[in-house]
MARMI-242723 format. One record per residue (C-alpha): residue number from 0; z, y, x. Coordinates in steps of 0.2 Angstrom, whole numbers. Example, Ala and Ser with C-alpha at 12.3 -4.5 7.8 and 13.67 -1.06 7.14 Angstrom:
MARMI-242723
  num     zz     yy     xx
    0     39    -22     62
    1     36     -5     68
***
This chain:
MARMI-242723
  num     zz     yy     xx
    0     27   -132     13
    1     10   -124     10
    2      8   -116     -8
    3     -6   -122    -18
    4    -20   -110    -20
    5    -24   -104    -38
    6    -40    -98    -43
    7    -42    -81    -49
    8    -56    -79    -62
    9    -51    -63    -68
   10    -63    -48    -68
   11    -51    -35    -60
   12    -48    -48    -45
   13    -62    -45    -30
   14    -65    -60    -18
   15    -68    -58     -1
   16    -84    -64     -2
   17    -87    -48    -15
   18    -79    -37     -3
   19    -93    -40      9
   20   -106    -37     -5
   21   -104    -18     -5
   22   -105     -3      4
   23    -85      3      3
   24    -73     -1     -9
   25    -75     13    -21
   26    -91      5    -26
   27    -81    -10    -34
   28    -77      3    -46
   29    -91      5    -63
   30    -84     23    -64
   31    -83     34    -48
   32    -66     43    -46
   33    -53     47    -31
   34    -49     30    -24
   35    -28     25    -19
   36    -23     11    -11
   37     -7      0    -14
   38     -1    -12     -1
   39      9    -25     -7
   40      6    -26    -25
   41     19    -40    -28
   42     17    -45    -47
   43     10    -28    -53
   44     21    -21    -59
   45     20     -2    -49
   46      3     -2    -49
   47      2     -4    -70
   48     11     11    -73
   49      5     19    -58
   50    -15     18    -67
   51     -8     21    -84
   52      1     38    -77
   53    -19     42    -68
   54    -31     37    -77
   55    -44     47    -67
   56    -40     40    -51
   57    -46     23    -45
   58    -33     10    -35
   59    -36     -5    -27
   60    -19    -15    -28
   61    -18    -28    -11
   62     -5    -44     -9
   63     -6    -55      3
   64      1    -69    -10
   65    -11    -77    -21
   66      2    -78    -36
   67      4    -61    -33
   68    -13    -57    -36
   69    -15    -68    -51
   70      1    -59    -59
   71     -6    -40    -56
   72    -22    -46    -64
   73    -17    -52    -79
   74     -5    -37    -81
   75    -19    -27    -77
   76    -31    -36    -90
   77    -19    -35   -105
   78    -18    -17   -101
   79    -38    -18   -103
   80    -36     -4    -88
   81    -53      0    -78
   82    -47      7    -64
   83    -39     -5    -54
   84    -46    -18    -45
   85    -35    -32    -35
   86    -39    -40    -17
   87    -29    -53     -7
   88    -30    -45      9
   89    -21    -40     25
   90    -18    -23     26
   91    -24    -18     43
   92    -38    -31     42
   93    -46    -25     25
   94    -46     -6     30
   95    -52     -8     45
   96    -66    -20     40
   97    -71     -9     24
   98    -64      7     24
   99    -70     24     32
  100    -65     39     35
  101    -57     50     22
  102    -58     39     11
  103    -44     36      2
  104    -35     50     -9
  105    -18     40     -8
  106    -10     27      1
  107      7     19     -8
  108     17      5      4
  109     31     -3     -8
  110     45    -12     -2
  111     36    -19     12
  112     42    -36     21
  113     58    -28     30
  114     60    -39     46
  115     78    -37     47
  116     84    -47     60
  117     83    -35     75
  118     72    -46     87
  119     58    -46     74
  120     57    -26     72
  121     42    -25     81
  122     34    -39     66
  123     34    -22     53
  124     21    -15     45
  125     24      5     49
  126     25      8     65
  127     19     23     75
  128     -1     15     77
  129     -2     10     60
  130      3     29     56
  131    -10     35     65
  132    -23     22     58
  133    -18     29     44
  134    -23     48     46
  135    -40     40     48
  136    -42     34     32
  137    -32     50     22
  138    -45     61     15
  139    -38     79     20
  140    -22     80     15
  141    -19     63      6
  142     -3     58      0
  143      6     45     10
  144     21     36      1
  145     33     24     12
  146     46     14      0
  147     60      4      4
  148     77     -4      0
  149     83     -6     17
  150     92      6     26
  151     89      5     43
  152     67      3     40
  153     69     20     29
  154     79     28     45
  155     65     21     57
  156     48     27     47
  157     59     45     44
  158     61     47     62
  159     44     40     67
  160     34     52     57
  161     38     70     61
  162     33     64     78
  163     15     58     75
  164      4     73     74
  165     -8     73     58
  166      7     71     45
  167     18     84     35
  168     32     81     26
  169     31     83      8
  170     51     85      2
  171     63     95     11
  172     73     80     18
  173     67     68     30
  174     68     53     14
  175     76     53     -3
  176     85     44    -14
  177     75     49    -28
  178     57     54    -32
  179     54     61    -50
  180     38     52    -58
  181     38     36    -47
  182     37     25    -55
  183     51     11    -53
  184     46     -9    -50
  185     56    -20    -58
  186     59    -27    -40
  187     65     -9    -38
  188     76     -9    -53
  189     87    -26    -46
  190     93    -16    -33
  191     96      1    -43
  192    105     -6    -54
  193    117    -15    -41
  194    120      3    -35
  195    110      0    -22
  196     96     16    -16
  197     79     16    -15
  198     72     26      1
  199     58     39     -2
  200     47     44     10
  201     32     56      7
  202     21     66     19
  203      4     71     18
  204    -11     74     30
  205    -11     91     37
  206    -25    103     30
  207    -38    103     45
  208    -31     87     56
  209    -45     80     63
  210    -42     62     63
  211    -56     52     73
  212    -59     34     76
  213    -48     35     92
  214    -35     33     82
  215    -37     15     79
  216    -31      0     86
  217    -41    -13     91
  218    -45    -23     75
  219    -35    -41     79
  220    -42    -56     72
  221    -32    -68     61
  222    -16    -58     57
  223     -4    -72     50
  224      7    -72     35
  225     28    -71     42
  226     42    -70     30
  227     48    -72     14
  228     53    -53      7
  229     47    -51    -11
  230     38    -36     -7
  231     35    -24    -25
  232     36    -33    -43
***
């Protein structure tokens, strides 16, 4: 069943039809800073604490649910926080319609949908092009930050990255179990407290990769909406 649409009047929500009024994304922003992007908002609940923790860096928040969205905003609002803005977007669609090189400080993927039957692997998110897509976008040496709860996609991205060249891991281990200063979701919290681990990734651009546009997959109309995964609350 179709869910209904809800409209979202808030001021930090930008439409698509806004999206396409400006030059890049940082210009959605009244105040010029770094700009870091989210993919896969959830309910806001990262993102919140994330802006509170760096108030002098600008982050656009992206969910590909409308309820989503309409929950990140109004957390967002009662903060009375400036420096987030919140899209309803696909993430390899929006950046590579509105994004440019170097142009993100950041990039944080929470608890993205995990696909776990095995014949639907190839339906995630991180995989070895949208790595390299990535690098593309990193300003040199941005932060990439890969979260999840499952196992086996944490053991996947850990292995995938040492072997795309561009990236360099920022802990000593290939993932962690802890990250100190990350915030923690409360989609995150569910399954620490069941005893459950999150998995850590964090690598960086390499000072000096050169990351051209050759880098980027062929930009693929229409990407569909699979799945049911909660993604980050």
């Amino acid at each position: 069943m179709t869910q209904r649409t809800i409209q979202i009047t808030s001021p930090t929500f930008v439409a698509a039809s806004e999206l396409e009024t400006v030059a890049a994304p940082g210009d959605l922003f009244a105040v010029s800073r770094p700009l870091a992007l989210e993919i896969g908002c959830g309910i806001g609940d990262f993102i919140l604490q994330l802006a509170c923790q760096h108030p002098h860096i600008n982050y656009l928040a992206i969910d590909i649910y409308n309820k989503g969205c309409l929950k990140t905003c109004s957390r967002i609002d009662a903060a009375g926080l400036d420096n987030v803005r919140v899209v309803r977007a696909e993430a390899r669609d929006l950046l590579g319609r509105h994004f440019g090189p170097e142009s993100l400080t950041a990039i944080y993927i929470n608890c993205p949908d995990p696909w776990p039957k095995k014949r639907h692997r190839d339906r995630r998110l991180v995989g070895a092009d949208f790595l390299r897509s990535l690098l593309y976008y990193l300003a040199p040496e941005g932060e990439l930050y890969f979260i999840t709860d499952f196992t086996d996609y944490a053991e996947d991205v850990a292995a995938l990255l040492p072997t795309v060249p561009g990236y360099v891991n920022a802990l000593t281990l290939p993932s962690a179990t802890e990250l100190p200063g990350y915030p923690i979701s409360k989609y995150m919290r569910r399954f620490l407290d069941l005893g459950q681990p999150i998995h850590y990734i964090h690598y960086r651009k390499a000072p000096g990769f050169a990351a051209g546009a050759d880098l980027l997959p062929p930009l693929r109309p229409g990407f569909r909406v699979h799945g049911e995964h909660a993604g980050n609350e």
